[in-house]
N, C-alpha and C positions, 0 to 999 in steps of 0.2 A: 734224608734231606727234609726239613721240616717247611711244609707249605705255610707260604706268608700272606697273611689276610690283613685288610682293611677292619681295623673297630666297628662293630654292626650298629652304629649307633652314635649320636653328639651329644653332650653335654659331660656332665661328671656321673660316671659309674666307677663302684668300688669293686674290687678284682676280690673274688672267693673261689676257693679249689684249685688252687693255680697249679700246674704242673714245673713251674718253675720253684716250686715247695717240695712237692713229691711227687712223685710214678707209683703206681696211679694216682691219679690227681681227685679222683671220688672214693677211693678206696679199694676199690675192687678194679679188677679186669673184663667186669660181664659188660657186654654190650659196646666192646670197642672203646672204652671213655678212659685208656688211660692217661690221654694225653688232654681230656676234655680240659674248660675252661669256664667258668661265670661268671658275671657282672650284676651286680644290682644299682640301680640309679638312686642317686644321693643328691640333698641338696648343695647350696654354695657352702655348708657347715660339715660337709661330708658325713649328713646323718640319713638317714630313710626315716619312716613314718616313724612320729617319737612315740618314745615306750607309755605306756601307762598304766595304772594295776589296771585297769577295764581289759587289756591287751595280754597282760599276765595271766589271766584269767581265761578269757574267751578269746574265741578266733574273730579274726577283724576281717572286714568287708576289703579287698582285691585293690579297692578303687582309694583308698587312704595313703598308697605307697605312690612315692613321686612316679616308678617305673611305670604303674599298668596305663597303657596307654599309649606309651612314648614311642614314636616312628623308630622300627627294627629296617635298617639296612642290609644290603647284599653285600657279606663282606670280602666276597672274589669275583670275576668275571667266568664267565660258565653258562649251563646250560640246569634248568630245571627240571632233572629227575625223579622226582617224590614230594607230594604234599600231602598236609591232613589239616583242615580245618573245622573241626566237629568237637570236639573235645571242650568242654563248658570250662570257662574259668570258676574256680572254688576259693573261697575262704584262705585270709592267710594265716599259718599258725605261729607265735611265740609264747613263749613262757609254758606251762602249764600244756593247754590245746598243743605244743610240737611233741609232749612227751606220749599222749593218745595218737597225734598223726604218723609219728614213728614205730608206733606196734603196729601200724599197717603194712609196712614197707615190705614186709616179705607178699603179702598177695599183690602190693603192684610190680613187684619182680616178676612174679607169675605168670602176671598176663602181660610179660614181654617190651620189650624198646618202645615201639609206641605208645605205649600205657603211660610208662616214664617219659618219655618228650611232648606228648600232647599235639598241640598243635604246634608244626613244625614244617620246616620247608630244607630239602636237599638241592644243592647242586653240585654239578659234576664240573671239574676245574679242567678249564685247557690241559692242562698236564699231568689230568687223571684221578686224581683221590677227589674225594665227595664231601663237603662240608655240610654239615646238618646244623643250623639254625632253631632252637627246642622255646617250649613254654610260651609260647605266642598268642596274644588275644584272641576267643572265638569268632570266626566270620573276619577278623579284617585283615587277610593274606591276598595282597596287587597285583599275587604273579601267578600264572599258567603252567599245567605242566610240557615241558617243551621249549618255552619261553629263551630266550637266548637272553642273559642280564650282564653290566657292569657293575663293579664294585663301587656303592655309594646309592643304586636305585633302588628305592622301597619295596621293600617286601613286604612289610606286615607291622602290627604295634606290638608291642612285650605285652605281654600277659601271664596269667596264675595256672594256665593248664597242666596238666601232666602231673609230675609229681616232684611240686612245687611248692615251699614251705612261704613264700612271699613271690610277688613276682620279681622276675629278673629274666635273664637273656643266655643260655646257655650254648655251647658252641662246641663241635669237635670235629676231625676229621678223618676219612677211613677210607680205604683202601676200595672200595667196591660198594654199590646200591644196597644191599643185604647186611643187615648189620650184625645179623647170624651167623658167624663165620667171620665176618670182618675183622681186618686187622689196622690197631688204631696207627694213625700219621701224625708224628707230631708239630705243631704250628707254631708259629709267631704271631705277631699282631706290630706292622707297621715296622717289622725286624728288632721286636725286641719283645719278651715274655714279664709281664707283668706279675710282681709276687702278690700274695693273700695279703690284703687290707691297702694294696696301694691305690689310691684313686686316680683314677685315669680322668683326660679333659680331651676329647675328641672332635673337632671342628668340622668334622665331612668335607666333603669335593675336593 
């Protein structure tokens, strides 16, 4: 039965990795994410930061993308069981910089799920599976661990952490705190699973 969440977020974000494309929806099965989910925030022209040869070339500064920034919500009612906010946001990569940031990907597989979601916040749902919140600005996470939250209270801004080719907001749900071993729960958003490149318009409360 797939847990139904609240959009973590308002305005227009574009849907990538959808699970409503494919199982698994990142490619792999490590780390519980077959069911994961991401957004990147777009402007009214459903574009993110425009391309440029500058951008082609080198990696662009975190802060150019409409996302980093933008109030990250709680997208279920729950209880805060895991945080991590240390994790520095870096550099976005297109063009050119994604093809050097992608020979990296096996050493951030390495050093395991937190490596990959950065700074991030879990919580554990009245009805048991855990939703983890990924890729979060450094330092600015609202909530406690313990914290009793509703769906729509702020958590934290989107940011570039972890391993994160631009920011965005990434999302999945799993069966247990440990993601070692976790087994993934598949979700909705609002009771309905958004495909790859549709843009979403999410008004909160």
């Amino acid at each position: 039965m797939p847990v139904d969440l609240a959009y973590p977020f308002t305005g227009r974000w574009l849907t990538q990795n959808s699970p409503a494309n494919r199982v698994p929806s990142h490619g792999t099965t490590l780390f519980a994410t077959s069911f994961a989910i991401d957004f990147v925030a777009v402007d009214a022209a459903g574009r993110t930061a425009p391309i440029t040869a500058r951008s082609l070339l080198r990696s662009e500064a975190a802060e150019r993308f409409p996302g980093f920034g933008q109030p990250i919500l709680a997208p279920v009612r729950g209880v805060v069981v895991a945080l991590y906010d240390g994790a520095p946001d870096h550099d976005a990569f297109r063009g050119l910089p994604s093809v050097g940031y992608a020979l990296t990907q096996r050493r951030r597989v390495a050093a395991g799920w937190a490596a990959l979601a950065g700074n991030h916040v879990m919580i554990r749902t009245d009805s048991g599976p855990v939703v983890a919140v990924c890729h979060l600005r450094q330092a600015s996470i609202e909530v406690q661990l313990g914290q009793r939250v509703r769906a729509g209270e702020p958590l934290a801004r989107c940011g570039n952490s972890g391993n994160s080719t631009e920011p965005h907001v990434h999302v999945q749900a799993i069966d247990r705190v440990g993601v070692d071993g976790a087994v993934a729960v598949p979700i909705t958003l609002g009771g309905h699973l958004p495909r790859n490149g549709e843009v979403v318009e999410a008004h909160g409360g």
